[in-house]
C-alpha positions as CSV (number, residue, x, y, z in Angstrom):
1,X,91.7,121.1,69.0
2,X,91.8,123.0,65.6
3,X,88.5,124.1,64.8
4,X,87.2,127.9,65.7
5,X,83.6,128.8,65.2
6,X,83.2,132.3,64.3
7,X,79.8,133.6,64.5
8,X,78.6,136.8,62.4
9,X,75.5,138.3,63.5
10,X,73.8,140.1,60.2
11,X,74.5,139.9,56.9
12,X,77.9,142.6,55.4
13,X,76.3,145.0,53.0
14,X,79.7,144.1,50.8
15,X,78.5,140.0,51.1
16,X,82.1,140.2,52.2
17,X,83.4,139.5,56.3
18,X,87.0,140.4,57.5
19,X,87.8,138.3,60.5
20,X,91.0,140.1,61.8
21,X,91.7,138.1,64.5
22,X,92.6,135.1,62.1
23,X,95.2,137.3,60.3
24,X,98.3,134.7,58.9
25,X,100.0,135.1,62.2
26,X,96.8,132.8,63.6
27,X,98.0,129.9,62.1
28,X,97.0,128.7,58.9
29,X,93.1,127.6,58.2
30,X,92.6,124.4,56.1
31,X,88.9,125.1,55.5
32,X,86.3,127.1,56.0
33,X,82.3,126.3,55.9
34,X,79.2,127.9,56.5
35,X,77.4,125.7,58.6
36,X,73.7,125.0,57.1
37,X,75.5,125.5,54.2
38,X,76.2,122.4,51.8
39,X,77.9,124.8,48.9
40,X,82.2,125.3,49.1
41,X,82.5,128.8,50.7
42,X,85.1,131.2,49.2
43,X,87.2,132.2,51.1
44,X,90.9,133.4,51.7
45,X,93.3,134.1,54.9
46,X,95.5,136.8,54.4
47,X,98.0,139.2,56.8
48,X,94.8,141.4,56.9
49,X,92.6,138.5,57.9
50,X,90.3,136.0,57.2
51,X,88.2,136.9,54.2
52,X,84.8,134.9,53.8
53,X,82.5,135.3,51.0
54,X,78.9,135.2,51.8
55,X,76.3,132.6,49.6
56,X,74.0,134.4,47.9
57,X,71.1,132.1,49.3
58,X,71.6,132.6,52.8
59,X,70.7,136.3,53.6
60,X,67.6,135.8,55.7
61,X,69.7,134.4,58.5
62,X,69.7,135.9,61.8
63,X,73.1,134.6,62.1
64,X,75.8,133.2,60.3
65,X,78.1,130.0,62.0
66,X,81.1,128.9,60.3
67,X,83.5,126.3,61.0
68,X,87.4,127.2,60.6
69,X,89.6,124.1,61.0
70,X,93.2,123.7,60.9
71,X,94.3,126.3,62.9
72,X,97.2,126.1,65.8
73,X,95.7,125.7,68.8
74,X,95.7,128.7,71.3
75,X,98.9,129.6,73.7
């Protein structure tokens, strides 16, 4: 379908993750969460990538999960 779970194992020193894979050319995302995460995620897609902004409150995490929807579906 349209929804891509990216996984990010450890938390960026920045708070800050570049998914390059999921530059513009990707297809466009509609949203972005952080699943176990009830708050709105900032976030931005860009030719450079995806750009997600870490919650403050989640850094203990082994693991992050989010969910990326609206995206074309893969050739």
């Amino acid at each position: 379908g349209q929804t891509l779970y990216a996984i990010a194992l450890g938390w960026p020193e920045s708070g800050r993750l570049l998914v390059r894979s999921l530059a513009d050319e990707a297809g466009e995302a509609e949203s972005v969460r952080l699943l176990g995460h009830s708050e709105p995620l900032d976030w931005k897609q860009t030719a450079e990538g995806l750009e997600l902004v870490f919650p403050e409150t989640s850094r203990d995490q082994p693991a992050f999960a989010f969910e990326v929807t609206g995206l074309a579906p893969l050739p």
